[in-house]
N, C-alpha and C positions, 0 to 999 in steps of 0.2 A: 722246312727245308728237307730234302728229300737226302737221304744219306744211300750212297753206293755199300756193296757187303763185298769180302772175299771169300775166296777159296781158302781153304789151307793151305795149299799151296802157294798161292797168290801173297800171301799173308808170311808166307816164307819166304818169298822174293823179297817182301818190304823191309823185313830183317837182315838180308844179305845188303840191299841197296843201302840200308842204313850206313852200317857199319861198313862196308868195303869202297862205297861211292862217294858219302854225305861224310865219314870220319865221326856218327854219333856213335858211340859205342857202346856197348850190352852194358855195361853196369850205368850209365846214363837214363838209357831206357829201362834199367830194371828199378833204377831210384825215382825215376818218375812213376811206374807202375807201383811202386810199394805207399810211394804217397800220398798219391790218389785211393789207393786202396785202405791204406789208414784214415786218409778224410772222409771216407765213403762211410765206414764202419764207426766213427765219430757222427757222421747225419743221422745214422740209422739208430744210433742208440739217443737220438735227441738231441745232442747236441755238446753236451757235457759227457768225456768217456773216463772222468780222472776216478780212480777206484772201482771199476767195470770190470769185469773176466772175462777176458778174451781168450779164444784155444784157437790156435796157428797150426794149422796140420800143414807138413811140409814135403812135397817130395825132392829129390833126390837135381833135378833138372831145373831149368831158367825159370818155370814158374815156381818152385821151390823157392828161388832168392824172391821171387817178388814178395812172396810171404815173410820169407823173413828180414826184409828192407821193412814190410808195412810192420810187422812187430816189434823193430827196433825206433820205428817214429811213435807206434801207440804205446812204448815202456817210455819214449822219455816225455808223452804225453800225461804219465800218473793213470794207464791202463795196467791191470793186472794180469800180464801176460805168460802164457801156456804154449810152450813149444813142444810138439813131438813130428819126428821126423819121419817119415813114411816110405816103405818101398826097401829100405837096408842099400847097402853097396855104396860107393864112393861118392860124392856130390862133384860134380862138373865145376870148372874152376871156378867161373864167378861165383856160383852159389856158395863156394867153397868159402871165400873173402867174407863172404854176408856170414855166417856162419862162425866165422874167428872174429867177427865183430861180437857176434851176439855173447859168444865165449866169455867177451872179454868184460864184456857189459853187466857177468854173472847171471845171463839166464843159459839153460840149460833144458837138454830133451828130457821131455818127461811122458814114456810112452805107458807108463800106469792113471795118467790123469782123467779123472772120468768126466769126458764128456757132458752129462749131465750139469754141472757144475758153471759152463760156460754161456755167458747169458750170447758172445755170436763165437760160432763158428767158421772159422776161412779156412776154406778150401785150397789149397795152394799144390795140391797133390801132382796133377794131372794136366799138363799142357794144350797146348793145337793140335800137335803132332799123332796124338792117340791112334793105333786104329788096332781093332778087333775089342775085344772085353778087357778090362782091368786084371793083372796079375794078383794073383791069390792073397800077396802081402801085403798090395793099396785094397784091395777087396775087402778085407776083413775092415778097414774102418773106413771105405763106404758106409758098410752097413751098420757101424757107430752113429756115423754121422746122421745117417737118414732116422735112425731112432732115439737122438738125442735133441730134448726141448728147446733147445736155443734159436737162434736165429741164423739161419746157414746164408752167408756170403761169401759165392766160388770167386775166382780172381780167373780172367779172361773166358774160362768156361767151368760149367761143372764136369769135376774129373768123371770120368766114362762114356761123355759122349762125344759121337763123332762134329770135328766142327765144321765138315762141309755137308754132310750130308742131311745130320739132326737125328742121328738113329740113336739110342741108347744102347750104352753098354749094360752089359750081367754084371754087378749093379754098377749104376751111375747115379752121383751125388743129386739129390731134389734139393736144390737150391731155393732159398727165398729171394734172393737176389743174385745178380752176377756184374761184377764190370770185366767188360770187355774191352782190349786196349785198340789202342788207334783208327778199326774202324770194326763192324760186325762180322762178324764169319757169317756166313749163309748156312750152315747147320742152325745157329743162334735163333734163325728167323722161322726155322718150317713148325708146324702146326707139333710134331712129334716131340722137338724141343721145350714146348712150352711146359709142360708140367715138372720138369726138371732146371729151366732157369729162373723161372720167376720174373721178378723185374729184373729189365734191362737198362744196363747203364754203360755207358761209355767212357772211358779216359783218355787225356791228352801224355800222349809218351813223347810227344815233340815230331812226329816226322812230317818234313816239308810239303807244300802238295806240290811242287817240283816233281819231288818223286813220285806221287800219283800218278800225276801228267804220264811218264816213261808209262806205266801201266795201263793207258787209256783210261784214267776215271779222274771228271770232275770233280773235286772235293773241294766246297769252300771254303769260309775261315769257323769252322765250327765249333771251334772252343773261344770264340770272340769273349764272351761274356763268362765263363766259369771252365774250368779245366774237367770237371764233372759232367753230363749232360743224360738225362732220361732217354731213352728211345720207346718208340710209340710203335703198334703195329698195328695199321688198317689195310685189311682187304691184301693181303700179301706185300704191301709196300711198309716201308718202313723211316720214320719222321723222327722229328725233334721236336 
C-alpha cells in the first residue's frame, strides 16, 4: 500500500482540521501519540519493558507532552523511568496537564541523569514546526543523546531536523528509530534524512480520512491490522 507524506505545513492543517473541524482534541491526539510511543519502546526492547531504564528528554511544546504521556504509560507499565525537561521556559498548556500528572505520580525532572544509564532514549525535544538549527539549551543534549549507548527512539521526528525538507540541523538527533504520527513528513523520506531517522514507523493518532479527502490525498484504512506500522522505502516511494 502506497502511503501519501506531508508538508509541514500540510501536516499543520491536519492539526487545525482535527481539533477546530472533527472536535478531536490535542490531548486526544497527544494520548494517542504517547501510547503508541510507549508500545513502540515496549517492541523495541523485546517485548517485556517491566524494570527497563528509560530516559524521556522532553521539550517544552505538544511533542514534549507526547513524551511525557508515553512516560506515564511506561511508569505504570514497571518501566524505570527518567524525565528531564529540555529547552527551560514555560510548557504550553497541554504539556503543562501531562506534566501535573507526572508531578503527581512522584516522578520528577532529573536534568543530572546520565544518559549513559538509559538502555532507550526518547526524543521528545523537538517537534514539525522546527526550522533553522536547534537553540544552544536543546543543543547541548542533542549532542548527549547522539553520544549516549542506548537506543535513541525520536517521537514524530528527530529533534533538528527539518520535516519537509530532510536537511539537518547543527546538531540533529541520529535516531535508531522514529514514529512518526498520522502520516510521513516528506523531509522523513529524502535520502539526507536517513542517517538521522533510522527505522521508520508510523502511528495511529485517530484522524479520519474525511479529512484527508478536504486535503486532496487518498489514505486508506492503514492501521486496519495494528495501530503501529513499519514504513518501507523503495526507489523514492514509500510502502507498508
Amino acid at each position: 500500500m502506497n502511503i501519501p507524506a506531508l508538508t509541514t505545513a500540510q501536516m499543520a492543517e491536519v492539526d487545525r482540521l482535527m481539533i477546530e473541524e472533527y472536535g478531536i482534541t490535542l490531548p486526544q491526539m497527544m494520548e494517542n501519540a504517547g501510547r503508541n510511543l510507549a508500545e513502540l519502546t515496549r517492541r523495541l526492547l523485546g517485548g517485556s519493558a517491566v524494570g527497563r531504564t528509560v530516559a524521556v528528554l522532553c521539550g517544552g511544546g505538544n511533542n514534549g507532552g507526547g513524551g511525557m504521556t508515553a512516560a506515564r504509560h511506561l511508569h505504570n507499565r514497571g518501566v524505570d523511568v527518567h524525565l528531564i525537561r529540555v529547552g527551560g521556559g514555560n510548557l504550553k498548556d497541554v504539556p503543562s496537564r501531562q506534566w501535573r500528572i507526572l508531578e503527581t505520580m512522584g516522578l520528577r525532572d532529573e536534568p543530572d541523569f546520565d544518559l549513559s544509564r538509559a538502555e532507550v532514549i526518547l526524543d521528545a525535544m523537538i517537534g514539525y514546526g522546527l526550522t533553522g538549527d536547534p537553540r544552544p539549551n536543546v543543543a547541548v543534549w542533542i549532542e548527549k543523546v547522539n553520544t549516549a549507548p542506548g537506543l535513541v527512539l525520536a517521537l514524530d521526528a528527530p529533534s533538528g531536523l527539518d520535516t519537509t525538507s530532510g536537511a539537518p540541523g547543527r546538531p540533529c538527533v541520529q535516531a535508531d528509530a522514529t514514529l512518526t504520527l498520522a502520516l510521513p513528513k516528506t523531509g522523513l523520506l529524502t535520502p539526507s534524512a536517513y542517517p538521522f531517522v533510522g527505522d521508520l514507523y508510523l502511528a495511529d493518532i485517530s484522524v479520519p480520512p474525511e479529512l484527508y479527502q478536504r486535503l486532496g490525498l487518498n489514505v486508506g484504512p492503514l492501521f486496519s491490522q495494528d495501530t503501529i506500522i513499519r514504513i518501507e522505502h523503495e526507489q523514492g516511494e514509500h510502502h507498508v
